[in-house]
C-alpha angles and dihedrals in degrees: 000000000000121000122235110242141175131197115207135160117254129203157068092278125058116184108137144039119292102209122190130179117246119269116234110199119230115255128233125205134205157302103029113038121182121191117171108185115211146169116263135148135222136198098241098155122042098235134039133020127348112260104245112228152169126250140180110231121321094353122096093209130035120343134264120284114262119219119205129191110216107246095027126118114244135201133191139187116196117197115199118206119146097100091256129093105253146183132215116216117199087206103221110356118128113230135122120309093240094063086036092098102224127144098291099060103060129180108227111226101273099011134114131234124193118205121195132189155125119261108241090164129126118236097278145128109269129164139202118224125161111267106191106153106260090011113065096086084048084058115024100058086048087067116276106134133081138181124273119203123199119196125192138182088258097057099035093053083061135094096247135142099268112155111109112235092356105075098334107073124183107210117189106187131192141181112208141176117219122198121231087273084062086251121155105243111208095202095047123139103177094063110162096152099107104197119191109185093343091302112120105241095182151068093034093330129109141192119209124208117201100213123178117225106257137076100321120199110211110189097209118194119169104218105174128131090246114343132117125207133210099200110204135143133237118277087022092281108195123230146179127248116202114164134036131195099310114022145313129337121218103259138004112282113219117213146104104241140064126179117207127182122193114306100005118114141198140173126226139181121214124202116236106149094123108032104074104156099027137099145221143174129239097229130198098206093205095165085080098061125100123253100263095049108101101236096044129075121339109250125224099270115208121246114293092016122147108256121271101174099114104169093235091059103117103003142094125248143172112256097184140349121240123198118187122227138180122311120270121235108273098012123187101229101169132026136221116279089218118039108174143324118256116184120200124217107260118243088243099060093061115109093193140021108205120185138227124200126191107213130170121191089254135016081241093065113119106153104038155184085218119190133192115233091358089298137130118207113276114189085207093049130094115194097190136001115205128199116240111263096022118141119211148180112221116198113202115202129196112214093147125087093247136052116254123203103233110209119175122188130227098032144056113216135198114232103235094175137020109185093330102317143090116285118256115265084245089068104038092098133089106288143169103190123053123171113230104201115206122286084016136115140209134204116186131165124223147159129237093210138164096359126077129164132162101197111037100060123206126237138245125176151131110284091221093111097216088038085054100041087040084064103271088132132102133182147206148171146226116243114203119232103262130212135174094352121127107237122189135176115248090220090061103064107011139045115219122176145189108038115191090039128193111189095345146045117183133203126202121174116229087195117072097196096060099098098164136036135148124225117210110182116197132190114233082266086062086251104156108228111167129017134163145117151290082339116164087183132039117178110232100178092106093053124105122252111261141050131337133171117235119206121184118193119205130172090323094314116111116203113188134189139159119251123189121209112209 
């Protein structure tokens, strides 16, 4: 197994360039994963206090990288131990909402969760990151997050770079802001520490990346708290893109430039047959992007706002060095002209258009809280529920000053409309993360297939971690397609209060001539806890904080609702 290393320069004095070579995280395969996070620490900076951070097993920042086969089944046993309650994410892959990892699904400090599932996924870049409501920007941007590839029998039938960490390189890239203590800040605005697996690429400091020359796959995902990225390489040096969020495009997209907001991923292939011995520099040209993209310029920020001015706002700036170096055996040295066929619903097979609106309390607003629709999260509430097998065109809609990056769970979605006009062919492709820069809207088309559940929501928010943990976030559910199943309100029968609850939930019956009942409690695994009859008053002191699922059963009649324990 390869150790995790870092190289930094150390002193009291810092004069030239620190270089270290680009960490390529160890791979896991299935069926069986095992990812324990933990709390380590790591000299990032060359005075002062280690950075503390969370890792997944033997590393010390960020996790291996999973690879999944599409059709296999998958378990996972996830180990928390860094003293906080927790949540692990599988960013875009489609299974049900009970193994997604949202909010609704912690991982108590100390405890295990076992995720199981088949793999439905097109070959793609994915990623895990935690995802406990106001705390996934704390703890995603100390590490804990890692790289998920998918492989299926189409892409793997192509002539394509393929080789992990030879000519195939997965390159998770952050922009972070550190405090005086040399402490990650998770609602930091000024970032200007450019991270590239883990390895610190700024302020004096360079990755270097060994790259043969032939055709080179990089697997980018921007995984910074806020920041967008404009990847480019030096000269202008043109490349192919050849897969989006969740899987191939059609064909190869020529260009020189890709803009990534936070979450969203791509993989590209560079052409370096003919350039062994020289170098070059992975780029974001930020100086492209449009006031109101964080990355871009900094915007005017009304009187007693927080500060925005990062010095990397606006300008362009290297992100890691490559030098090339000899061929490998059996290079690819040039790619298929045509990948895959992906085929979008059509408009006219969507039953429903819902819209999301991206309000703020005031047009000044930079630095939220942002809402959709004018709401805040609320972990009670359900925003849409959305029967199994719809298909659906979702319009996003900026009305806020600054872009915000829209991810939904459960799903990946084709873009069918941006402002009025045809998508990019950079985002024709299957996706689950689009920026919606300010003033802008989206359309995109989906459907909300194979998983249903009425009581485990899934998730959609800005990616924007502070923006997500501040209440930009929203949920629904799938409801299955019932038949032949007695279905009764809870309110109309029984009383149940409080909720949330804290040491007690009481029952009263509104109906006098209900003698007898049973009361079964769950936790969101299905796990009975609690179960009894004709109780009015159920002592819920001993119960774990979180979410639990009530089912009263009565003369054949069941009668369900979710109760949350504070």
């Amino acid at each position: 197994m390869k150790k995790l290393f870092y190289i930094f320069l150390l002193g009291s004095s810092f004069q030239i360039k620190a270089q270290t070579q680009l960490f390529v995280p160890d791979t896991i395969t299935g069926p069986n994963y095992n990812l324990t996070m933990h709390q380590d620490s790591v000299q990032f900076f060359p005075a002062g206090k280690k950075s503390y951070t969370y890792a997944f097993n033997q590393y010390k920042y960020l996790g291996p990288t999973l690879i999944f086969n599409k059709g296999s089944n998958v378990n996972i046993t996830v180990n928390n131990q860094i003293g906080d309650t927790t949540t692990v994410h599988w960013h875009g892959i489609h299974l049900p909402s009970k193994w997604d990892g949202g909010p609704h699904t912690p991982i108590l400090p100390g405890g295990v969760w076992n995720p199981q599932f088949t793999v439905m996924d097109n070959a793609a870049t994915y990623w895990y990151h935690p995802h406990f409501h106001m705390k996934t920007a704390e703890q995603a941007i100390k590490g804990a997050a890692g790289l998920i590839i998918v492989r299926d029998p189409i892409e793997s039938a192509l002539s394509l770079p393929r080789k992990y960490g030879v000519d195939d390189f997965p390159l998770i890239i952050q922009c972070q802001q550190y405090d005086a203590n040399n402490q990650a800040m998770p609602l930091g605005m000024q970032d200007s520490i450019i991270l590239v697996n883990g390895g610190r690429a700024s302020h004096g400091y360079t990755v270097n990346a060994n790259f043969p020359a032939q055709m080179v796959r990089m697997r980018l995902l921007n995984a910074s708290g806020e920041r967008s990225f404009n990847f480019g390489f030096t000269g202008n040096k043109q490349f192919k893109i050849i897969a989006s969020d969740g899987g191939l495009l059609n064909s190869p997209v020529t260009t020189d430039r890709i803009r990534l907001s936070p979450g969203e991923r791509a993989e590209i292939v560079i052409d370096l047959n003919a350039m062994n011995g020289q170098t070059l520099h992975l780029m974001s040209y930020a100086s492209e992007l449009a006031m109101g993209i964080q990355g871009g310029p900094t915007m005017p920020m009304p009187v007693g706002s927080p500060p925005m001015d990062s010095p990397l706002n606006g300008i362009d700036f290297n992100i890691m060095q490559i030098t090339v170096v000899p061929q490998t055996t059996n290079a690819v040295t040039t790619i298929p002209s045509s990948l895959t066929t992906n085929v979008s619903y059509l408009p006219s097979q969507a039953s429903v258009t819902r819209t999301v609106r991206f309000t703020a309390d005031s047009a000044m607003v930079m630095d939220g809280p942002f809402y959709f629709n004018g709401n805040s999260f609320d972990m009670m509430r359900i925003d849409y529920e959305i029967p199994l097998n719809n298909i659906e065109i979702w319009k996003i809609v900026n009305e806020t000053m600054v872009a915000h990056p829209f991810h939904i769970h459960d799903v990946q979605f084709f873009l069918i409309d941006r402002n009025g006009n045809l998508p990019s062919a950079e985002e024709s492709g299957r996706k689950d993360v689009v920026l919606v820069p300010s003033g802008d809207s989206v359309m995109f088309i989906t459907k909300f297939e194979d998983f249903a559940d009425t009581i485990i929501p899934f998730m959609y928010h800005c990616h924007i971690l502070m923006h997500e943990d501040d209440g930009m976030m929203g949920q629904f559910i799938v409801k299955p397609i019932l038949t032949g199943i007695r279905k009764t309100d809870i309110n109309n029968t029984f009383l149940l209060y409080p909720n949330p609850a804290t040491t007690e939930l009481h029952i009263e019956l509104k109906n006098n001539k209900v003698s007898s009942y049973q009361i079964t409690i769950s936790d969101i695994t299905g796990k009975i806890i609690y179960k009894d009859k004709n109780s009015s008053i159920i002592n819920a002191s001993d119960f774990t904080k979180g979410m639990y699922v009530l089912e009263i059963e009565q003369d054949g009649n069941y009668y369900h609702e979710k109760i949350m324990i504070e």
